[in-house]
C-alpha positions in Angstrom: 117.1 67.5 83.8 116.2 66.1 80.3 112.8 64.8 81.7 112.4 68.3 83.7 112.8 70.3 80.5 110.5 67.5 78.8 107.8 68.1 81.3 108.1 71.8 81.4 108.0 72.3 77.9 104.6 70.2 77.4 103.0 72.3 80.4 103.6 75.4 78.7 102.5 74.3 75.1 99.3 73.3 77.0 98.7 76.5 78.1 99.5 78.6 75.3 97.2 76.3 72.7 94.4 76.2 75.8 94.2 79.8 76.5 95.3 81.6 72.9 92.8 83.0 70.6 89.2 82.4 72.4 87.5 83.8 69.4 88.4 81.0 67.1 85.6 79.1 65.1 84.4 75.5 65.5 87.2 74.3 63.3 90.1 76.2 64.5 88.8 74.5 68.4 88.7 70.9 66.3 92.7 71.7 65.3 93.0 73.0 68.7 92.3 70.0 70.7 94.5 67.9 68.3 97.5 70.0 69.1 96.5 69.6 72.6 96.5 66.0 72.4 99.9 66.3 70.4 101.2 68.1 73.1 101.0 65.2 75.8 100.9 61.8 73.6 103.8 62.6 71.3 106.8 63.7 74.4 105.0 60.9 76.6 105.6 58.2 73.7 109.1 59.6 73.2 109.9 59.3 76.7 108.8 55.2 76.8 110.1 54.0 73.2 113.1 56.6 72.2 116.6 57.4 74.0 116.4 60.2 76.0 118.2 62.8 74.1 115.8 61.8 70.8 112.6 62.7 73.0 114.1 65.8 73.9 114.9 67.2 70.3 111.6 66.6 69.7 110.0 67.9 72.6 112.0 71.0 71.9 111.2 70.7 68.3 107.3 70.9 69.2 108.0 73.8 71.5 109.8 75.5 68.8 106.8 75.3 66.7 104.4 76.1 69.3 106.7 79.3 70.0 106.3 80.3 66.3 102.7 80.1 66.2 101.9 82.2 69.6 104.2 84.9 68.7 102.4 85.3 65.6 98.8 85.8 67.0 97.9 89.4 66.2 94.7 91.1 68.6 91.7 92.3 66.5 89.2 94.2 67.3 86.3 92.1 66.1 84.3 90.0 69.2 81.0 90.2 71.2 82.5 91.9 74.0 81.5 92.6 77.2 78.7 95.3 77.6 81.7 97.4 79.1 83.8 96.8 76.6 81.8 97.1 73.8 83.4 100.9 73.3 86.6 101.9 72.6 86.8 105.5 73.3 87.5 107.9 70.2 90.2 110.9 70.8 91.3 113.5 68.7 93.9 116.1 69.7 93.6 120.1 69.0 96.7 121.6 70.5 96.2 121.7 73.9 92.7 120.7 73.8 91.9 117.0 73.9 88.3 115.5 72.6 87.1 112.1 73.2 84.2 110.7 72.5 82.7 108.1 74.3 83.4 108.9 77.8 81.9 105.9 79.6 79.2 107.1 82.3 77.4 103.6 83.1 74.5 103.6 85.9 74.7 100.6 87.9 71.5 99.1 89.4 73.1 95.6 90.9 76.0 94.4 89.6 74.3 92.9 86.4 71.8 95.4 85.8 73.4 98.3 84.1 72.1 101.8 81.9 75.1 101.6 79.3 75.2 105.3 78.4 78.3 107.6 76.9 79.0 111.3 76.1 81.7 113.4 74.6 83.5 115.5 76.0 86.7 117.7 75.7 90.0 118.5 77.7 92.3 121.2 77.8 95.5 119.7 79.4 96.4 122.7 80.9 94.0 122.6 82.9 94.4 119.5 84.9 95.2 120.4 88.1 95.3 117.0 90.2 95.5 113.4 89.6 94.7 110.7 92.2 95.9 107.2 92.6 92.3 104.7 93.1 93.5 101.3 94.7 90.4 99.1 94.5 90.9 94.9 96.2 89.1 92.7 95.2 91.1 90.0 95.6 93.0 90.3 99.1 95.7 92.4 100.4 98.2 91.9 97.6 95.9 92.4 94.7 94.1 95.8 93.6 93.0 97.2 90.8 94.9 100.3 90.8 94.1 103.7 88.3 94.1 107.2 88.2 91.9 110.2 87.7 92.4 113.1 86.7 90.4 116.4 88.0 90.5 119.7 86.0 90.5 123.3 87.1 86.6 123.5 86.0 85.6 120.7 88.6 85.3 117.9 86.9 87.3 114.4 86.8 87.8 111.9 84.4 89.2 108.5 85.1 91.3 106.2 83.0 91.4 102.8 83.8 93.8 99.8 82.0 91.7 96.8 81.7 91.1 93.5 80.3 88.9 93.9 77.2 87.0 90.9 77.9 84.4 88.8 75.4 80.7 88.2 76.5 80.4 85.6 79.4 84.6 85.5 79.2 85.6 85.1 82.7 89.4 86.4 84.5 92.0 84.5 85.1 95.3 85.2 86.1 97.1 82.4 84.3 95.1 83.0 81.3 96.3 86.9 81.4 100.1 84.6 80.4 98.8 83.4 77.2 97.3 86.0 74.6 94.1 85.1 76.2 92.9 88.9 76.5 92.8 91.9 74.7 93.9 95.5 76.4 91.9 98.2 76.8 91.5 101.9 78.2 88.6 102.8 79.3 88.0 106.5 80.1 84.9 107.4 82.1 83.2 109.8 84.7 83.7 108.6 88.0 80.4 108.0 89.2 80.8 105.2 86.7 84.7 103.6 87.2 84.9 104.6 91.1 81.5 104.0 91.7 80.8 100.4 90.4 83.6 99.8 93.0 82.4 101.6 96.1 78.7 101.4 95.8 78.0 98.3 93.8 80.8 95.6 93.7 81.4 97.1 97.5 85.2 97.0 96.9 87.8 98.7 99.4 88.6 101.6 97.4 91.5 104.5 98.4 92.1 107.2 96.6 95.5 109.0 96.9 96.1 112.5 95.7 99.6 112.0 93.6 102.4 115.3 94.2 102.8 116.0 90.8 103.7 119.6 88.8 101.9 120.7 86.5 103.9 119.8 83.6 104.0 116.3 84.6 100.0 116.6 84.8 100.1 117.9 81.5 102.3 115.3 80.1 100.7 112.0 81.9 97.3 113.0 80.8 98.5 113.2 77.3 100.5 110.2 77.5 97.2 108.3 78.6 94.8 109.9 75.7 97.5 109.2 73.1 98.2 105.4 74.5 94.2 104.9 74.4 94.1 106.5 70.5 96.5 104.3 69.5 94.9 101.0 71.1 91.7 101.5 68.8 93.9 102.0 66.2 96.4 98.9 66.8 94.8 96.6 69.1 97.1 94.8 71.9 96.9 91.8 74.1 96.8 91.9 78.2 99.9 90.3 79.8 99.1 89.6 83.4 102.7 90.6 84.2 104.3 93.2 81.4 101.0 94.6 80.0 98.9 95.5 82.9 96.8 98.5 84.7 100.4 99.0 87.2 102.9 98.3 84.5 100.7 100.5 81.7 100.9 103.3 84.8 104.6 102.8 85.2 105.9 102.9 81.8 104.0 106.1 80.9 104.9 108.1 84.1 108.7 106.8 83.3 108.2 108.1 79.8 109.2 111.7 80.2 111.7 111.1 83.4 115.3 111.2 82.8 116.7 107.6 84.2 117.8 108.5 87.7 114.4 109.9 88.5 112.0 106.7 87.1 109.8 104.9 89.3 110.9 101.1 87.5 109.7 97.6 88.6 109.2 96.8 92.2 108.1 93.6 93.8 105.3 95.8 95.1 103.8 97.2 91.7 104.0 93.2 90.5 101.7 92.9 94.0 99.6 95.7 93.0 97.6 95.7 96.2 101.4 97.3 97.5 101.4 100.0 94.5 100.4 102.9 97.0 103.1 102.1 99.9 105.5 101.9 97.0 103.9 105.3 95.8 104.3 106.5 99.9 108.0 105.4 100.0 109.4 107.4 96.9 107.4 110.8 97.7 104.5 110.3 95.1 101.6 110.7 97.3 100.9 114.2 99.2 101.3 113.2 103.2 102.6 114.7 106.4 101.8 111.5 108.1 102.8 107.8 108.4 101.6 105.4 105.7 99.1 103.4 108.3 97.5 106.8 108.8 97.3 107.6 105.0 95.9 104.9 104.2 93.4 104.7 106.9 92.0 108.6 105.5 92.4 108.0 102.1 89.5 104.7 102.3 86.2 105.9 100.5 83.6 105.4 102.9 80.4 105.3 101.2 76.8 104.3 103.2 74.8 101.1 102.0 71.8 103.3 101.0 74.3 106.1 99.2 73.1 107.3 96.2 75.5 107.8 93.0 74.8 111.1 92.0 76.1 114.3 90.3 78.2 115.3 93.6 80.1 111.9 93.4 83.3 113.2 93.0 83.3 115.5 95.6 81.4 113.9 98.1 84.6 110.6 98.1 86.8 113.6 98.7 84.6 114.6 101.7 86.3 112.2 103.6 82.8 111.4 105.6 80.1 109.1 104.2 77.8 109.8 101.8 73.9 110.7 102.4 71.6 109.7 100.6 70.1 112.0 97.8 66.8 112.9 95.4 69.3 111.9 92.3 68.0 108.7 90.7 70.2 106.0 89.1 69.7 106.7 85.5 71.8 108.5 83.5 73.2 111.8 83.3 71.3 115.0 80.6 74.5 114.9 79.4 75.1 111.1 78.5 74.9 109.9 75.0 
């Protein structure tokens, strides 16, 4: 038990001094790699010269310390992030009327050749009048990336997506996700941009649910998501692959203005997020006279290779046939800033 617990403890300081803090300088990496090597020599040394219990005070005594310094890493919002990152979207509330600036409407012509392009706009939340649930896999049947929209009385849709704010050339991984490795961010855009990088050019399988909601729940979830993404470019936070993700981010503010019996909670099948809309089915959440299998095979966005991302986007993935191609060129919109 001693050596398990010794072993254990020297895996997970490994991690959190590997993965923590990617932005550090050439000196902090220097100090780095001498805790690292800390980490293994000093337990493994303890374990061949000293009595068992003395290498496991210290082993615990190094975790200790190692605890003490992860828990006081703090986010910041300085970095050379990702191109679609690079924004954190500004949004001031008027009553009922919601303004943000920077709406993200990217133009994607491959998957690394993209128009960066933005525009303000504003958002009365009585108004909203739908949202959707977007499930997109990219990474097998357990795994999607899983958001909402929200579509106004007016037409239009704006989607809100909880993602990984991510460094230039910084790759995803899960176990880094554990670790402070990422910051969090919201990223509100028009859907040709955050449902159609996914459909058209990263050709993910992408459903979108319509979610039974009233209207005062619409009112309130929309509002909950503008003031969580106002207060994230005011107090930066990092990812957690587990308790700070898109699902759990989705779950905690839908919960937020539910009286206990009537809260969704944690389910095996929002930690498997590629599950989150047959756990959606189950408790009522998504509009359907049907079975599940048959929702789900109605609710895929079928969009043709040579479709073209265009201003009737958002209705044309409600269509429920595919797209045609149209005149409407990939660049972006007279309204994008």
């Amino acid at each position: 038990m001693e050596f398990a617990f010794i072993g254990l403890s020297a895996i997970w300081c490994l991690l959190a001094i590997h993965y923590s803090d990617p932005s550090a300088g050439s000196d902090r990496r220097i100090r780095r790699k001498t805790a690292l090597a800390a980490c293994v020599a000093i337990p493994a040394l303890s374990i061949v010269f000293l009595p068992s219990g003395t290498a496991t005070v210290i082993s615990a005594a190094i975790l200790a310390v190692t605890l003490i310094w992860f828990v006081r890493l703090s986010p910041h919002d300085r970095g050379d992030w990702e191109t679609e990152y690079a924004r954190m979207p500004e949004v001031e509330e008027d009553g009922n009327l919601i303004k943000v600036k920077g709406v993200r409407d990217f133009r994607y012509r491959s998957v690394e050749d993209v128009i960066p392009a933005y525009y303000d706009d504003a958002y009365d939340t009585d108004s909203v009048t739908s949202i959707d649930l977007i499930c997109s896999y990219w990474s097998g049947r357990a795994i999607a990336h899983v958001f909402l929209s929200f579509g106004f009385a007016d037409g239009r849709h704006v989607a809100i997506s909880v993602e990984t704010r991510r460094r230039r050339g910084q790759p995803y991984s899960t176990i880094a996700g554990f670790f402070r490795h990422y910051q969090l961010i919201f990223v509100v855009a028009d859907e040709r941009d955050l449902i159609g990088v996914r459909t058209d050019i990263r050709r993910e399988e992408v459903y979108l649910y319509q979610l039974r909601t009233t209207a005062d729940e619409r009112r309130r979830l929309f509002r909950g998501y503008m003031e969580r993404a106002a207060k994230l470019a005011r107090e930066p936070e990092f990812y957690n692959t587990v308790f700070n993700n898109c699902t759990s981010n989705i779950v905690s503010l839908i919960d937020g203005g539910l009286p206990r019996g009537e809260r969704l909670g944690m389910s095996w099948r929002l930690l498997f997020s590629g599950y989150a809309d047959e756990f959606a089915y189950d408790i009522g959440r998504l509009k359907s006279r049907t079975t599940f299998a048959e929702l789900k095979r109605r609710s895929l966005v079928v969009r043709q290779a040579n479709a073209v991302i265009g201003a009737d986007f958002s209705a044309a993935i409600r269509s429920g046939s595919p797209a045609l191609p149209s005149a409407m060129s990939a660049t972006p919109s007279a309204r994008s800033g």
